[in-house]
C-alpha positions in Angstrom: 0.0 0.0 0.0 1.4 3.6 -0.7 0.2 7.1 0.0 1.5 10.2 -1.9 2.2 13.1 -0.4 1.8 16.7 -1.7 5.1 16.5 -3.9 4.0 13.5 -5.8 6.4 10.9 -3.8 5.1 7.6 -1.9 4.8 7.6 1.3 5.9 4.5 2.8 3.3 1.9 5.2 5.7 3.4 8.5 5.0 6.5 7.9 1.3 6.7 7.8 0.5 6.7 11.3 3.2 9.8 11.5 0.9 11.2 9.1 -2.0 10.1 10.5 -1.3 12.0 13.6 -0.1 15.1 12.7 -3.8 15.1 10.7 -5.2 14.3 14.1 -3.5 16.8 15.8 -4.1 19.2 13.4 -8.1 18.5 13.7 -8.1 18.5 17.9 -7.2 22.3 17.8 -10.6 23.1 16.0 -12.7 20.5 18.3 -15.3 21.9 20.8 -15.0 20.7 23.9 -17.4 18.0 23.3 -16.3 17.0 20.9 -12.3 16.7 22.4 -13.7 14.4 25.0 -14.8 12.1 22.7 -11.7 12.2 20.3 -10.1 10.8 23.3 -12.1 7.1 23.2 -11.0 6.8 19.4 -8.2 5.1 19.8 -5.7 4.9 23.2 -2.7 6.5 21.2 -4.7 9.6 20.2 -5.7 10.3 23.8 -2.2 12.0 24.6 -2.7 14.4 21.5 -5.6 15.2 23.2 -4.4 15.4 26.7 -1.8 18.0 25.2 -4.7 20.2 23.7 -6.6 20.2 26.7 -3.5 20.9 28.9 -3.0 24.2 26.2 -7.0 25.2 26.9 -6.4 24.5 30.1 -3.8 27.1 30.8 -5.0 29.8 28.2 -8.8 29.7 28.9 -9.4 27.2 31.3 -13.3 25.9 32.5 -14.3 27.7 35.6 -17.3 27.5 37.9 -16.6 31.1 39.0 -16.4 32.6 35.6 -19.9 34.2 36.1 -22.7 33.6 39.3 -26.6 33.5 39.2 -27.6 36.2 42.5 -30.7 37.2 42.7 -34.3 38.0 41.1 -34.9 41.8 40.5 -37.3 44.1 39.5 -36.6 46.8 36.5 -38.0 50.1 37.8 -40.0 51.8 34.7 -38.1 52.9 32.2 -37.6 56.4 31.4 -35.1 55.7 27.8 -31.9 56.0 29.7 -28.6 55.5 28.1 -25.5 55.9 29.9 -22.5 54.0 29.7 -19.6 52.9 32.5 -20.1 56.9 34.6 -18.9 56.9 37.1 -20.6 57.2 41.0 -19.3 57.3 44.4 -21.0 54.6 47.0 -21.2 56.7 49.3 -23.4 58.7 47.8 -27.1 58.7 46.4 -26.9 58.3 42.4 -28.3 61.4 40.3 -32.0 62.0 40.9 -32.9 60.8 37.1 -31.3 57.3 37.7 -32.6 56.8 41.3 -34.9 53.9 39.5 -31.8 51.9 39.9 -30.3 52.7 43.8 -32.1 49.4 45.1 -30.1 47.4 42.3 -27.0 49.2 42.9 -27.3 48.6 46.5 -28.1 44.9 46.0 -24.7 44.8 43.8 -22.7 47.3 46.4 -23.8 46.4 49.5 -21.7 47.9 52.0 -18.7 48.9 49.4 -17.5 52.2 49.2 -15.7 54.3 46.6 -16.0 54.5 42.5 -17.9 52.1 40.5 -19.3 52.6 36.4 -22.6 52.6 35.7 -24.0 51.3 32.7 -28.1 51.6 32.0 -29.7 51.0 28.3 -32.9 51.5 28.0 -34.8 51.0 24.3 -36.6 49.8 21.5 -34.7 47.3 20.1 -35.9 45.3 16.8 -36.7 41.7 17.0 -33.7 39.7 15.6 -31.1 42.6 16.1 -28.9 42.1 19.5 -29.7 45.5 22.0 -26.1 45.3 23.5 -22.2 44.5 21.4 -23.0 41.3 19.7 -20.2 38.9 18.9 -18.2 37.2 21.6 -16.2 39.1 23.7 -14.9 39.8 27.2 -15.2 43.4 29.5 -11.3 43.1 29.5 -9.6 44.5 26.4 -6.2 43.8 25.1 -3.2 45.9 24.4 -1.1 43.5 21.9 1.1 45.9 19.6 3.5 48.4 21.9 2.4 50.9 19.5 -0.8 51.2 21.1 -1.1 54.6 22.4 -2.1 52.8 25.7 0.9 50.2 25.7 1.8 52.7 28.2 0.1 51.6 30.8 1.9 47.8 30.8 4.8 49.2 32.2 5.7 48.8 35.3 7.2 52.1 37.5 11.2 52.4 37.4 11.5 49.4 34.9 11.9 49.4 31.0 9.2 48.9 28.7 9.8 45.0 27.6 6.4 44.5 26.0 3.9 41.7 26.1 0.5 41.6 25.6 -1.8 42.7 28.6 -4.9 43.0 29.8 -6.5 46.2 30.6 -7.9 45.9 33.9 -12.5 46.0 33.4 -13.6 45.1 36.6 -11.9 42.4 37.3 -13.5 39.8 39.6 -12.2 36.8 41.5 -14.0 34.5 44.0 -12.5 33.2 47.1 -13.8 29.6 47.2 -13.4 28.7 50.4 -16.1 32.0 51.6 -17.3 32.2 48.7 -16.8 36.1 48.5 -16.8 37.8 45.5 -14.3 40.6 44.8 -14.5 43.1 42.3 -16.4 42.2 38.9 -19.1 42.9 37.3 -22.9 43.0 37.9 -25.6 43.1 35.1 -28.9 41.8 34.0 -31.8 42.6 31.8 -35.3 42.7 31.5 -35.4 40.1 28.5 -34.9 36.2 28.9 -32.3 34.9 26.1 -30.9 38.1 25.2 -27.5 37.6 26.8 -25.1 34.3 26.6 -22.4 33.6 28.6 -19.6 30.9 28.9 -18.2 29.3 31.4 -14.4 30.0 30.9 -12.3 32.7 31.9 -9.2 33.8 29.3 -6.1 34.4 30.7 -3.8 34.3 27.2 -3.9 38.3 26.2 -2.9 37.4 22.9 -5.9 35.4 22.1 -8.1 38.9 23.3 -8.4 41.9 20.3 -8.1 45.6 21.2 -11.9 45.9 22.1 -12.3 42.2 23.7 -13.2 40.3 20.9 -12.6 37.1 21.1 -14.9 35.4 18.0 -11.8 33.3 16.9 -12.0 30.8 20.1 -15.1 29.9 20.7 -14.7 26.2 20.0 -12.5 26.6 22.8 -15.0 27.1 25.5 -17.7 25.6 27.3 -21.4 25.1 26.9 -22.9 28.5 27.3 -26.2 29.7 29.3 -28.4 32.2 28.2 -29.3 34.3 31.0 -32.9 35.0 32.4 -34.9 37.8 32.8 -35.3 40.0 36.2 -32.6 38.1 37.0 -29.0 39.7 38.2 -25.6 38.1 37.4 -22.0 38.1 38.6 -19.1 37.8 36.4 -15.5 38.6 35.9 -14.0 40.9 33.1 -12.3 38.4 31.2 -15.8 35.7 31.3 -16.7 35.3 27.6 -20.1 36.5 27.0 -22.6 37.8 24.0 -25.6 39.7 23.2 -27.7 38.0 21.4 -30.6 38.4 19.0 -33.9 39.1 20.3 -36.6 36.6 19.6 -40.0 37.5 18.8 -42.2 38.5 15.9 -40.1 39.7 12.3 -41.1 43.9 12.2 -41.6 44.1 15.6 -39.7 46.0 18.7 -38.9 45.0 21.7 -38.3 47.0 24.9 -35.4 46.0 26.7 -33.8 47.5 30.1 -30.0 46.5 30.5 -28.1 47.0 33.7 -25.0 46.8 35.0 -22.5 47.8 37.3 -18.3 47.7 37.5 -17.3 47.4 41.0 -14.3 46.3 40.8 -10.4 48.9 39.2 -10.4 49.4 35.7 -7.4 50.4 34.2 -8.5 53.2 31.6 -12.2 55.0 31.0 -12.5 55.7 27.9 -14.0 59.5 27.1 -15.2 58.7 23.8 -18.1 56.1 25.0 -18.2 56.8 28.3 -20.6 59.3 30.0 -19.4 61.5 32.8 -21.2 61.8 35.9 -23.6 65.3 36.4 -22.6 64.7 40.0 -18.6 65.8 39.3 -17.7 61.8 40.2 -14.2 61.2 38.3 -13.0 57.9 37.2 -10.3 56.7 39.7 -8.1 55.6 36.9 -6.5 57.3 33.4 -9.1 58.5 31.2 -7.9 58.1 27.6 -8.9 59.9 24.7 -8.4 57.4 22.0 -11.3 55.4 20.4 -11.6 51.9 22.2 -12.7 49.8 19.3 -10.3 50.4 16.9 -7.5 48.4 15.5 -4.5 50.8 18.3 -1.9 50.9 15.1 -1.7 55.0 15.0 1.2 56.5 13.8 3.8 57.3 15.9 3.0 60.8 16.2 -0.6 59.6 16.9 0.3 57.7 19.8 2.6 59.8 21.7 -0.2 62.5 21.4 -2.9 60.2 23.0 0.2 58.7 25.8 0.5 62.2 26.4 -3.4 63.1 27.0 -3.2 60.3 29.5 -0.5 61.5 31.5 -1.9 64.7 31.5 -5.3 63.2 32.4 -4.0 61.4 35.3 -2.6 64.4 36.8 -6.5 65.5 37.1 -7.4 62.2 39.1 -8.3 63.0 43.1 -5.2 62.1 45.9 -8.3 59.9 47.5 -9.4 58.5 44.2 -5.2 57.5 43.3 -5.1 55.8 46.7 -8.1 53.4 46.4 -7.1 52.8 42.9 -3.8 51.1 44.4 -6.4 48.6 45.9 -4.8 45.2 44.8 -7.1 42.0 44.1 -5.4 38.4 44.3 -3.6 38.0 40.9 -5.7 35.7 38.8 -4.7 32.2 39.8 -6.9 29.0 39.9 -8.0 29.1 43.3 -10.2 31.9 42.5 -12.2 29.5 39.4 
């Protein structure tokens, strides 16, 4: 029996299972998780390709039963068509009178928690079979890849030289201690709509795998079996949990009303001016605010990007002594106790 390769030669009867494997190989990095598992009962010598590709998941974006919590039922208050995005409020402090709708939520999130957290609040028609929120997979936590980003800047480390690696950008967050069962950090949300938000239960932890703006559409073979999330309901998640908005279901022509929440309680590592909304209340960000547009691709010129490193330094000059020393607050580093 012979086999030819690409170049037209045989390929000899001991080579085929070399062949054979690489194929298999080759296929196991495309498998869903499902599907891996039951790659494994093929045949015994298989089972170590497939240990290795599990052991590289594993590491990168591993399963976790503390990648995102179910908390507690809730009631929308009625909506009034507000839109505001990550402003930020002291919890110390009432919100603004036109969002008091939401304190009970907040406080349910906060409990007894005090200083800044980012308010989000969507409320609007939405048509049936478009998604309200950011469709396409993606996690809160974007990534800085390329140290020509204008906020590469923000990688290095005080006193040491720039060596560059891709990083996350600090969203909120989130780890859970598993032994009380606390939360820390992270970020809380819901919505008034059963099925219109996905999440999976994985938490990424390769920066390289992660776009500029979160995106992460490339690897989802590479995680679990999602949930779609219920309505009134309120949620717990880190900023690196995969997640998606999703289509709303219903009658074609129709609209939908939907109320999003959510809350960031946890540091983030930049707030971004050009989506964000400030807070009528005079509430800063305890963190650099950057002036550059979140989702797109970072590769500005050079001139481009020392402008925008510039704004941020200049920005974080603006940032209250009080603010600067909470946001010094350190969480655990992300290790597997926390998942």
């Amino acid at each position: 029996m012979q086999m030819i390769n690409d170049g037209g030669s045989a390929t000899t009867p001991a080579k085929q299972p070399k062949l054979i494997m690489d194929i298999f190989e080759g296929v196991v990095r495309y498998a869903d998780s499902e599907t891996l598992s039951a790659l494994a009962f093929v045949a015994s010598p298989l089972s170590d390709i497939v240990k290795r590709e599990k052991l590289w998941r594993k590491k990168r974006v591993p399963f976790s039963q503390m990648a995102f919590l179910p908390l507690f039922s809730l009631r929308f208050p009625t909506p009034k068509g507000i839109q505001i995005n990550m402003m930020p409020i002291d919890l110390s402090m009432p919100l603004p009178e036109e969002y008091n709708g939401y304190s009970g939520i907040v406080t349910m999130c906060a409990g007894q928690m005090s200083g800044t957290a980012y308010l989000t609040i969507d409320e609007r028609e939405v048509p049936v079979g478009e998604a309200h929120r950011r469709p396409g997979l993606h996690c809160e936590s974007p990534a800085v890849r390329d140290k020509e980003h204008p906020l590469a800047y923000l990688g290095k480390t005080d006193g040491e030289p720039l060596k560059f690696k891709p990083f996350f950008v600090r969203w909120g967050r989130g780890v859970v201690d598993l032994t009380t069962r606390t939360r820390q950090g992270g970020i809380y949300f819901g919505s008034n709509i059963a099925a219109s938000s996905r999440i999976y239960p994985n938490v990424v932890l390769d920066a390289s795998m992660v776009g500029n703006d979160g995106a992460l559409g490339n690897i989802r073979h590479l995680l679990g079996p999602p949930s779609d999330l219920a309505s009134q309901a309120l949620y717990w998640m880190t900023d690196r949990t995969p997640h998606e908005s999703m289509p709303l279901k219903g009658n074609p022509g129709e609209k939908e009303y939907r109320q999003f929440f959510r809350l960031v309680v946890g540091p983030i590592g930049v707030w971004y001016s050009k989506h964000n909304t400030p807070s009528p209340l005079g509430v800063k960000p305890n963190c650099p605010i950057s002036d550059v547009d979140k989702f797109d691709d970072g590769r500005q010129d050079v001139a481009q990007a020392s402008n925008s490193m510039e704004k941020l330094n200049i920005r974080r000059s603006e940032i209250p002594e009080e603010s600067r020393q909470s946001d010094r607050t350190v969480l655990p580093e992300w290790q597997p106790i926390f998942y």
